[in-house]
C-alpha positions in Angstrom: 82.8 92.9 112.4 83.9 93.0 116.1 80.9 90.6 116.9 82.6 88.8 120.1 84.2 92.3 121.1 80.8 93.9 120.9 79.0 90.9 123.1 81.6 91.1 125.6 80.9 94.8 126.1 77.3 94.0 126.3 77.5 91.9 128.4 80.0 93.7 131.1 78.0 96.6 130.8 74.4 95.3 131.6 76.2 94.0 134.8 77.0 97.5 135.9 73.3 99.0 135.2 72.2 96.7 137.1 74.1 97.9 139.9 72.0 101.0 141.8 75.7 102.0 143.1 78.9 101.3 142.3 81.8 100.9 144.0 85.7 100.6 143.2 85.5 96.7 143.4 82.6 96.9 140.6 84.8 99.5 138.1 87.6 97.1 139.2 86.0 93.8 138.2 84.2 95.4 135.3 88.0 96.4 133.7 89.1 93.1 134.6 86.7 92.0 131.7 87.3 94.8 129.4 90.6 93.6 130.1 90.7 90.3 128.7 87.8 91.3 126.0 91.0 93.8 124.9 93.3 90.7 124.6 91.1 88.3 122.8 90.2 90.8 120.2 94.3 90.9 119.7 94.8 94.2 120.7 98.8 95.2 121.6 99.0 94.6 125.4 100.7 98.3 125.7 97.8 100.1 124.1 95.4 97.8 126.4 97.0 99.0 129.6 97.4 102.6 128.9 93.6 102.2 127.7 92.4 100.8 131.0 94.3 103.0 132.9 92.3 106.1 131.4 89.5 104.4 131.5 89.6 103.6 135.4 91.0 107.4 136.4 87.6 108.7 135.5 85.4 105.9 136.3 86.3 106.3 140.0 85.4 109.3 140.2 83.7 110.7 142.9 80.6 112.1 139.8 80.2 108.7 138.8 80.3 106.4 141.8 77.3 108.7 143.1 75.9 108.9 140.3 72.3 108.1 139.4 73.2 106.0 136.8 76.8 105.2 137.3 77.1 102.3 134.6 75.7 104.1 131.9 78.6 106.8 132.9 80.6 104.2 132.7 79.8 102.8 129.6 80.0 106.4 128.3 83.6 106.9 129.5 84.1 103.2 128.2 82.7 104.8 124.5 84.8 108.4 124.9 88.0 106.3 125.7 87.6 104.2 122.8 87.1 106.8 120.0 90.3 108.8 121.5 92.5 105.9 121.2 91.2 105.1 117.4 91.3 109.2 116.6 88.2 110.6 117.2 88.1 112.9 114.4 88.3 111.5 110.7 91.3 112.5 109.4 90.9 113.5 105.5 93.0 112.7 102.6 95.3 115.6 101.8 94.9 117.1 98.0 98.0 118.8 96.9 97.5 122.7 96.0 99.5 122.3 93.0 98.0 118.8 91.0 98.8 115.9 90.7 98.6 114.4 94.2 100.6 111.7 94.4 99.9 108.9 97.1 102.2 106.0 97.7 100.3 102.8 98.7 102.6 100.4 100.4 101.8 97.4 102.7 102.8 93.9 103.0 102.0 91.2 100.8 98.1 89.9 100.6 97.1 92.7 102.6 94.9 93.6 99.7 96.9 96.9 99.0 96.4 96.7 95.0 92.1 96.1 95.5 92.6 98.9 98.2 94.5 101.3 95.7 91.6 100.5 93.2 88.8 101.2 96.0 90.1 104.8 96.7 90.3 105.2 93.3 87.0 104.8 92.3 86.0 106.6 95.5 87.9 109.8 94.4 86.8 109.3 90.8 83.7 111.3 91.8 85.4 114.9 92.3 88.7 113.8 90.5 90.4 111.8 87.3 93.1 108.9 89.0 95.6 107.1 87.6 96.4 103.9 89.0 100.0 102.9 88.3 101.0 99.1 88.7 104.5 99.6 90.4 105.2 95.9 91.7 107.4 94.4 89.0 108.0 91.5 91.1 104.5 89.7 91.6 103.4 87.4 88.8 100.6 89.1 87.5 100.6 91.7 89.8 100.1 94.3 87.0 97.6 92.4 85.3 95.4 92.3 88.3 95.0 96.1 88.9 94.5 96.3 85.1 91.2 94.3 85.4 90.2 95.7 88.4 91.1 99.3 87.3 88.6 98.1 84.2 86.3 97.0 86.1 86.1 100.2 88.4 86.1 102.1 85.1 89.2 104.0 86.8 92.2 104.8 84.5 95.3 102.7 84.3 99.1 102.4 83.7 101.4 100.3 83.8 105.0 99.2 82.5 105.8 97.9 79.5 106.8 94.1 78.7 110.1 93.1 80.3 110.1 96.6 82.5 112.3 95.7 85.5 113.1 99.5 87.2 110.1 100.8 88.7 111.0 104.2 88.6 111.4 104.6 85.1 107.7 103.7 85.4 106.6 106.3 88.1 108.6 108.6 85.5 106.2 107.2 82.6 103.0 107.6 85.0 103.8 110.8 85.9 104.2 112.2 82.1 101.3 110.2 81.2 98.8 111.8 84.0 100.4 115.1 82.3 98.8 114.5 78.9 95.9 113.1 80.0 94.9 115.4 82.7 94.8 113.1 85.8 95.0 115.1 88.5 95.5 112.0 91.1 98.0 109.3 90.9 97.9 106.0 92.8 101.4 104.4 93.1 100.4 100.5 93.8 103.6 99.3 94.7 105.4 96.2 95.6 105.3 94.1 99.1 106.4 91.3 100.8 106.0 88.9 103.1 107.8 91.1 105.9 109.5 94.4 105.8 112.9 93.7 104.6 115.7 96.2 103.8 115.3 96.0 99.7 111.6 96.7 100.3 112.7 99.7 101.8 114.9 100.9 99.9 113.0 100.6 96.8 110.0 102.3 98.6 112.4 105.2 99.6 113.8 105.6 95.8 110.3 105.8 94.8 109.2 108.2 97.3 112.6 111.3 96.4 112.0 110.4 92.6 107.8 111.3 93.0 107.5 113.2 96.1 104.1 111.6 97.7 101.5 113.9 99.1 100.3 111.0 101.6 101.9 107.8 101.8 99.6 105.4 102.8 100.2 102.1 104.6 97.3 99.4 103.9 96.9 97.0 106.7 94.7 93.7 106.7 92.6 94.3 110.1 92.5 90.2 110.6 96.6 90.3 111.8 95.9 92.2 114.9 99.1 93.2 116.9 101.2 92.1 114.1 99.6 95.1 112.3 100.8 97.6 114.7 104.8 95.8 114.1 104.4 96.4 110.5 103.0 99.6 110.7 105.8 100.8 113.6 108.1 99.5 110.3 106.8 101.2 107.7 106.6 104.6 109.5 110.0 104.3 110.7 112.0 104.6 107.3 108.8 106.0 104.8 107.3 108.4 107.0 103.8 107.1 106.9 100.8 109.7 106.8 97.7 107.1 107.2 97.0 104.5 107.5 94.0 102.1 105.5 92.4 99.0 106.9 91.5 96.2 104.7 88.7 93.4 105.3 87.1 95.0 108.3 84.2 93.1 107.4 86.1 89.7 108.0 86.3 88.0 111.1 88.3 90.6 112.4 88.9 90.9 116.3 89.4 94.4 115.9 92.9 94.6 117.4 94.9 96.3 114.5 91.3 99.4 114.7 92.0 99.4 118.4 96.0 99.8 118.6 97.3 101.2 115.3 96.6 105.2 115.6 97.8 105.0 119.7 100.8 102.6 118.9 102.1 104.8 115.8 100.1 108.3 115.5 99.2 107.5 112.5 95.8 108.6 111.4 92.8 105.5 109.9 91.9 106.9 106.9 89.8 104.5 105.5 88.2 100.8 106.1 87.7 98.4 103.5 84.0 97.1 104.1 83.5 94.3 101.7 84.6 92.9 98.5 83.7 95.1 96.1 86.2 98.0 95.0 82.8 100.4 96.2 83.3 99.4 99.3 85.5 101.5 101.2 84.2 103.6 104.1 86.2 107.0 105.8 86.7 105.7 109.1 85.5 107.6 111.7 86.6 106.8 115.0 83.3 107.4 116.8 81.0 105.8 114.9 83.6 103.0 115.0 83.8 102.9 118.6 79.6 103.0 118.9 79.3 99.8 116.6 81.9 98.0 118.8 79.8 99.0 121.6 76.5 97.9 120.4 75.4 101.6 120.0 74.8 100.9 116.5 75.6 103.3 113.9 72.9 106.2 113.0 75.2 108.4 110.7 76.1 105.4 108.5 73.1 104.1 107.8 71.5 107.6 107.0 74.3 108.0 104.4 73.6 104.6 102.9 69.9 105.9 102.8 70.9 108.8 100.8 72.8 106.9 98.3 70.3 104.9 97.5 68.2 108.1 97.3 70.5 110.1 94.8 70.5 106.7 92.7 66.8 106.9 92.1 66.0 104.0 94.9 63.6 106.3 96.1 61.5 107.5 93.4 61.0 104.0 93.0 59.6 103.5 95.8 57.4 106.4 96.3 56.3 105.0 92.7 54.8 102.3 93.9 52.9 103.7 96.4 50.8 105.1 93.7 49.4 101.8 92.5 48.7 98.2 93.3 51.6 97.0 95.3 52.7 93.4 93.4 55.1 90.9 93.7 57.3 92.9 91.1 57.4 95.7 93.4 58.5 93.5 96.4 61.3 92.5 94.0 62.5 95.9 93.7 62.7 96.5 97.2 64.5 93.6 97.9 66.8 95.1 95.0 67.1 98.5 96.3 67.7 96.8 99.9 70.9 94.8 98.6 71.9 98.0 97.4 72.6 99.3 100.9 75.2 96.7 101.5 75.0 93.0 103.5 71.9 92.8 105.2 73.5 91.8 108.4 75.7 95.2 108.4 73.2 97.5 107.4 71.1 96.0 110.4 74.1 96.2 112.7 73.6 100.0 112.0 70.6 100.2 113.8 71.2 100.6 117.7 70.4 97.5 119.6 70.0 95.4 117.0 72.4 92.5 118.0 69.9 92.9 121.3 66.7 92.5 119.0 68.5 89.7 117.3 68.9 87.9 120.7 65.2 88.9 121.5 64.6 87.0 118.1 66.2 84.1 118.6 67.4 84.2 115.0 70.1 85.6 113.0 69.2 88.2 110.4 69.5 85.7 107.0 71.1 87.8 104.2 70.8 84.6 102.3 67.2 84.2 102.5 67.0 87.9 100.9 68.1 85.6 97.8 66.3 83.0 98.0 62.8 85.2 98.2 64.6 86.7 95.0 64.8 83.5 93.3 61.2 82.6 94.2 60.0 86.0 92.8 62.2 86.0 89.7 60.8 82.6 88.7 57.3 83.3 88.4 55.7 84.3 85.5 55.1 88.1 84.3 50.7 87.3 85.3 51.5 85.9 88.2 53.8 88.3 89.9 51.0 91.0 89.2 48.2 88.5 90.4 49.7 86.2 93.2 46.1 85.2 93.4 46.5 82.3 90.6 49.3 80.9 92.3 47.7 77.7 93.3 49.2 74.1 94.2 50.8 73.1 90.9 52.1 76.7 90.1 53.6 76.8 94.0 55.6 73.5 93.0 57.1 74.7 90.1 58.1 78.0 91.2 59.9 75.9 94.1 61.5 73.8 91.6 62.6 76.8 89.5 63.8 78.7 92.6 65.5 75.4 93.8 63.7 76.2 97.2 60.9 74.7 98.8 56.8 74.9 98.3 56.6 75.8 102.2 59.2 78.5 101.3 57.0 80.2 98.6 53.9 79.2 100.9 55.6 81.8 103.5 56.8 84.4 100.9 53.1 84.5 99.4 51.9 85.5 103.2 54.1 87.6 103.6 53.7 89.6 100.3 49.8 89.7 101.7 50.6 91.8 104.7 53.4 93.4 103.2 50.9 94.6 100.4 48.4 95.5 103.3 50.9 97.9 105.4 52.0 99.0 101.8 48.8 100.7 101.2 47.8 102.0 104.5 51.7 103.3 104.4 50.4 105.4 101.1 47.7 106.5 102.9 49.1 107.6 106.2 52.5 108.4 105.0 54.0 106.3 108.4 56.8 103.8 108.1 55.8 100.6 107.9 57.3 97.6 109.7 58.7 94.8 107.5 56.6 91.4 108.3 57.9 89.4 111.0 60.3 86.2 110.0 60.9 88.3 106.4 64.4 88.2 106.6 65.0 85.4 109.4 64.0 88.2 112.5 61.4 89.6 114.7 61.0 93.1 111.7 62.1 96.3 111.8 61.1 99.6 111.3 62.7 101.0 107.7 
C-alpha cells in the first residue's frame, strides 16, 4: 500500500540530506513535491494545503535551517505532520457499560461494509460473543453472504426471515435474540447504495432511534480517494458518524481517503482492512501509518505479528527443530509459519528500509516464489525430504514435474536448504539470528 506515495517521499527527502544547509528555496521546492506527491495519491486539495502550510511554518524555522542535519528535521516534521492529520492516537472502539453494544455499519455500496462487519466480528470474538445481523433487505443475496462468511468466521448470525421486507422488525428480532443467547455485541450490517440518497438516510436514521448504536461506523473503500471524504462529510451529516473503517488498504490504494478523512470530517480511523481474509483487519494507528508511508517501516507491527505467531505455537516449532537434524520438512514449516505472518511483501515492508534494500537488490521480494519452494518440497517423497542427499538427476526431474516448476528451480532450492541447514545449526549453537540465504525469496536476505 502507498508504494508511489512512499517513493516520492524517498526520493524528496534524500535530496534534502544531501543538502549540508538549507535554505527557504530548498523547504520551498522540497513542498512543491510533497505537493503534487499529495495530489497524485488523491488526497482532497483542502486537506493538502492546510497540510503544507503546517508543514512549511516549522520547517523554516530558524532550529532547522541551522541545523546540523536540517533534512532529517525536516523529514521528521514531514512524519509528525502526517500522523496529526490521520489522528495520532488510535482511537478505540467504545463498549457500552450496560451490554449489548450496538454498532451500526453503514457505507456505500461495494465498499466491502458486510466482509468488514464480519472482520470486526471475529476480531471481537476473542473477549466477546457478536451477533452479526443481515439488515440489507434490498441486495440479492446480501443476507446470504454474511451468513457464509459469518460461518466461515465461526461468528454468530441472524438474519430475517423469508419475504421480510421492514428492517426494523429485524433489528427488533436481533436484539431479543442476542437476549437469549447472551451476545453481548451486535453488528447491524446494513443496506447501501450506490450514493447517499435521501431513503438511505432515512432508513439508516429509523434504525439508529429504534436500536440506539453505541458507535456508528462508516466503512470506506481506501481506493476512492477524495470521493471518500464526500461520502463520509454525508454520512456524518445526518447519522452522526463515530469512526470511521477503511477497507482494501492493501489494494492499490493512493492513500488519499487515510490522508484526508479524519482532518476533512473529525472522524476517528478505527480500523484498516489489510487483506482478504475476514482475519485481516488491523487498529489503525496513525503513526505507524504515517512511518510506512514514509519508508520508516513499521517495528511495532511486525513485533505483534511475531507474537501471534508465538501464542499459536509457531515458535515452539521452531525452537524444535533446532534440537535435531534440520530437513527439508522443517524448511517446510518455516515457510508455513512465515505465510502465517501475512503477504510476504507486507511483512517485509515492516522492516525499515526495506523498499531501499529492495532497490539495493535489484529484485522484488517474490511472495509467489514462497509457493512454489512449497510445491517443490510438498512433492517429494517422505525419505527424501529427510535425506535431500538422494535427490539425484531423475528424482530432480520429477519433483519439477510434480511441482509444475523447473529442475533449475529445485537445483536452487536444494542449495539453498544446504546453507540454510548450515546457519541452522550454528544458529542452535550460538543462539544468534540467522540470515535467510540470499535470492530465497527473490532478494538480497534478511535478518529474521
Amino acid at each position: 500500500m502507498f508504494d508511489a506515495l512512499r517513493e516520492r517521499f524517498e526520493s524528496i527527502f534524500d535530496r534534502l540530506k544531501g543538502r549540508g544547509k538549507l535554505t527557504e528555496a530548498d523547504v520551498d521546492v522540497a513542498l512543491r513535491d510533497v505537493r503534487r506527491s499529495l495530489l497524485e495519491a488523491d488526497v482532497d486539495y483542502k486537506v493538502v494545503k492546510a497540510l503544507l502550510e503546517s508543514i512549511r511554518g516549522r520547517a523554516v524555522g530558524k532550529d532547522v535551517l541551522e541545523s546540523i542535519t536540517p533534512g532529517q528535521q525536516v523529514a521528521t516534521i514531514v512524519y509528525e505532520e502526517l500522523a496529526d492529520l490521520m489522528g495520532t492516537e488510535p482511537s478505540p472502539l467504545a463498549i457500552s457499560p450496560k451490554p449489548p453494544s450496538i454498532y451500526l455499519m453503514v457505507g456505500l455500496q461495494g465498499g466491502g461494509k458486510t466482509t468488514s462487519t464480519v472482520k470486526l466480528a471475529r476480531r471481537l470474538a476473542g473477549s466477546h460473543r457478536p451477533l452479526v445481523v443481515a439488515c440489507d433487505l434490498r441486495r440479492p443475496a446480501a443476507v446470504e453472504q454474511l451468513k457464509i462468511l459469518a460461518a466461515q468466521s465461526r461468528v454468530p448470525f441472524y438474519g430475517p426471515e423469508h419475504g421480510e421486507k421492514d428492517v426494523l422488525r429485524v433489528v427488533e428480532g436481533a436484539l431479543e435474540y442476542a437476549s437469549g443467547h447472551l451476545n453481548d455485541v451486535i453488528l447491524l450490517d446494513t443496506a447501501g447504495r450506490l450514493h447517499a440518497d435521501e431513503e438511505l438516510m432515512e432508513e439508516l436514521a429509523a434504525m439508529k432511534r429504534a436500536a440506539p448504536p453505541t458507535e456508528v461506523l462508516l466503512v470506506v473503500d481506501a481506493m476512492t480517494g477524495q470521493e471518500a471524504v464526500k461520502v463520509a462529510s454525508a454520512f456524518h451529516e445526518r447519522l452522526r458518524l463515530t469512526g470511521v473503517l477503511l477497507s482494501k488498504l492493501d489494494g492499490d490504494a493512493r492513500g488519499g481517503a487515510a490522508l484526508a478523512i479524519r482532518k476533512a470530517t473529525g472522524v476517528p480511523i478505527k480500523f484498516a482492512g489489510v487483506g482478504e481474509g475476514t482475519d485481516a483487519l488491523e487498529v489503525f494507528d496513525a503513526r505507524r501509518m504515517a512511518q510506512r508511508i514514509l519508508g520508516m517501516g513499521d517495528v511495532v507491527g511486525l513485533a505483534e505479528k511475531i507474537r501471534e505467531m508465538a501464542e499459536s505455537g509457531g515458535a515452539e516449532k521452531m525452537a524444535g527443530t533446532l534440537k535435531k537434524k534440520f530437513t527439508l520438512e522443517d524448511l517446510l514449516v518455516q515457510f508455513e509459519q512465515i505465510e502465517r505472518m501475512g503477504p510476504l511483501e507486507k511483512v517485509l515492508e515492516m522492516i525499515p528500509g526495506f523498499s531501499r534494500m529492495k532497490v539495493a537488490a535489484g529484485d522484488e521480494a517474490d511472495s509467489g516464489r514462497l509457493g512454489r519452494m512449497k510445491a517443490i518440497i510438498q512433492s517429494m517423497t517422505p525419505s527424501e525430504r529427510r535425506d535431500p542427499s538422494i535427490i539425484k538427476g531423475s528424482r530432480r526431474r520429477r519433483i519439477a514435474a510434480g511441482s509444475g516448476t523447473s529442475v533449475q528451480m529445485v537445483n536452487q532450492l536444494l542449495a539453498q536448504y544446504e546453507q540454510m541447514r548450515k546457519l541452522w545449526k550454528q544458529f542452535g549453537k550460538q543462539d544468534k539470528g540467522f540470515k535467510l540465504p540470499k535470492g530465497l525469496f527473490g532478494g538480497g536476505g534478511f535478518r529474521i
